[in-house]
C-alpha positions in Angstrom: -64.6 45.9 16.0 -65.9 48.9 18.3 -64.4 51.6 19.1 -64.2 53.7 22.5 -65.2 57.1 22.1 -62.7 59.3 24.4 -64.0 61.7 26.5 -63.4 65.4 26.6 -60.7 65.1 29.5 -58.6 62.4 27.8 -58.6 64.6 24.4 -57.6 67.8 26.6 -54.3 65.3 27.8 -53.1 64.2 24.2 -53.7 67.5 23.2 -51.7 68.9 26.0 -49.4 66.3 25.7 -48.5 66.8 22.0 -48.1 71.0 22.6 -45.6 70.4 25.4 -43.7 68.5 23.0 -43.7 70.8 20.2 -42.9 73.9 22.6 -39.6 71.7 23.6 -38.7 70.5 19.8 -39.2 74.0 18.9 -37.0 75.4 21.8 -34.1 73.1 21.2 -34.1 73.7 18.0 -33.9 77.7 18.2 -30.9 77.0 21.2 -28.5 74.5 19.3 -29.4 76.0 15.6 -27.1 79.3 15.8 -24.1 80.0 13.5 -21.6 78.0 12.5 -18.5 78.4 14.2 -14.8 78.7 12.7 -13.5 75.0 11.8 -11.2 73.1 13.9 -7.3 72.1 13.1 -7.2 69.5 10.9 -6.1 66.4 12.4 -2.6 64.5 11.4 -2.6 63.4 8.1 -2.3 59.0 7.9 0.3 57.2 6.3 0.4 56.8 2.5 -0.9 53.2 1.5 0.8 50.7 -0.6 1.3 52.0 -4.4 -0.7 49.6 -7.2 1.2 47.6 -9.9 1.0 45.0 -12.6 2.8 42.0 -11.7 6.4 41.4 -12.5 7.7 38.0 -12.9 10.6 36.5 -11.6 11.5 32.5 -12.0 14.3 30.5 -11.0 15.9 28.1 -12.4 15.2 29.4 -16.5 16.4 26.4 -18.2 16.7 22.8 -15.6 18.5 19.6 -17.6 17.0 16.4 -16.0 17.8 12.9 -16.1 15.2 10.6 -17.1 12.6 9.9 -14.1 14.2 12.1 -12.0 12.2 15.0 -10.7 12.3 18.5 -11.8 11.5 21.8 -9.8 10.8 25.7 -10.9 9.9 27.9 -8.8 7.9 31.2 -9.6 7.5 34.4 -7.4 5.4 37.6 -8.4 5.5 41.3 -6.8 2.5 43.6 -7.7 -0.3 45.3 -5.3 -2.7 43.7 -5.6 -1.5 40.5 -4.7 -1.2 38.3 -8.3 -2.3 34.7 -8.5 0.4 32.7 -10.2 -0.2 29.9 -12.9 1.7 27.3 -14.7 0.7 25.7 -18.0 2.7 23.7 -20.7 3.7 26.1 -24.0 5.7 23.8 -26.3 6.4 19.7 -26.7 4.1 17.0 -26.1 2.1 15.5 -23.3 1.7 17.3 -20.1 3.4 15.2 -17.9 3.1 14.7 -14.1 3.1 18.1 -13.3 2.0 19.6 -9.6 1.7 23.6 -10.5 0.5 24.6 -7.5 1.3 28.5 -5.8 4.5 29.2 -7.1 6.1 25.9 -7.7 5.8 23.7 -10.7 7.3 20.2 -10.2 7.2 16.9 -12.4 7.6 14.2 -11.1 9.2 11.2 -12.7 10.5 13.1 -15.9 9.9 11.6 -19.2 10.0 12.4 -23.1 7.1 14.4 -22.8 7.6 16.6 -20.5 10.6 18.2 -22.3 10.0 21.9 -23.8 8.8 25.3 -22.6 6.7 26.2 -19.2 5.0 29.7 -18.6 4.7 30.8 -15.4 1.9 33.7 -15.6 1.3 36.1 -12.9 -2.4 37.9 -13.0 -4.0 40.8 -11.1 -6.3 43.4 -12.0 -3.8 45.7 -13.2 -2.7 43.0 -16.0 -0.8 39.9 -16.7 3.2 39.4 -16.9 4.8 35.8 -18.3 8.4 34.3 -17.8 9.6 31.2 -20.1 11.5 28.3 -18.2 12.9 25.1 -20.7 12.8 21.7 -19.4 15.8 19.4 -21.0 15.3 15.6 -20.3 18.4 13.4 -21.1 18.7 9.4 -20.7 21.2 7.6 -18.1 23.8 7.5 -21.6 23.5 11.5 -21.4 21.2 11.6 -24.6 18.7 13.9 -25.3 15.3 12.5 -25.2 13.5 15.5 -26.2 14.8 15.1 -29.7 15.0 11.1 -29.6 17.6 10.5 -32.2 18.0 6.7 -33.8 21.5 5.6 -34.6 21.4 4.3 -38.7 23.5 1.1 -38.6 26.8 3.0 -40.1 26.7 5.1 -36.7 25.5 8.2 -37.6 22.4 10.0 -36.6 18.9 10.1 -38.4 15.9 11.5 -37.3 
């Protein structure tokens, strides 16, 4: 690749060019670079924002008494800031049921001996964790609790 050579004239421009520049840099620079001035009034402060918590817990109904293959409801709500998610998982009995734990409510559908005992409903957020205990009774059409499943001996009386 060849280059041009410039000639004298065209050097004499970019010079030129290039000082006129500088002279106005420098120029603006000594105008607008003088003291600092006395601040202004501050402006009005803003409202406070929302205060940060852990989540507290709050469940309704604490202990629910179902009849067999009926369908049974809790419901679960959290305050804190930020926001908590909200979870429900099985603590005590057996099996896990039909259970649709989504949001705040936890319902089973269709009851049955297994899904009698304890549910935690845990609310999270990055502050920490807070837990509330709700009991699920499940009683037979003859009013008999199947959670404990009790066997009549053939004198009448209970055994387990």
């Amino acid at each position: 690749m060849t280059r041009k050579k410039r000639n004298k004239n065209q050097t004499v421009v970019i010079i030129g060019k290039t000082l006129t520049f500088l002279l106005f840099f420098l120029t603006t620079l000594l105008l607008f670079s003088g003291d600092v001035g006395t601040p202004g009034h501050p402006g009005p402060k803003g409202d406070a924002g929302e205060s940060i918590s852990a989540p507290e817990v709050i469940v309704s109904p604490t202990s629910l008494t179902v009849i067999q293959y009926k369908t049974a409801t809790f419901n679960c709500s959290a305050d804190g800031n930020p926001k908590p998610s909200i979870s429900w998982s099985k603590t005590s009995g057996t099996g896990q049921g039909k259970k649709d734990g989504q949001g705040n409510k936890l319902q089973i559908t269709s009851v049955g001996y297994n899904d009698a005992g304890s549910y935690v409903c845990t609310a999270t957020n990055v502050f920490g964790q807070a837990e509330k205990v709700v009991k699920l009774v499940v009683e037979g059409k003859d009013k008999k609790c199947l959670g404990l499943m009790m066997r009549k001996t053939s004198s009448g009386a209970p055994s387990s």
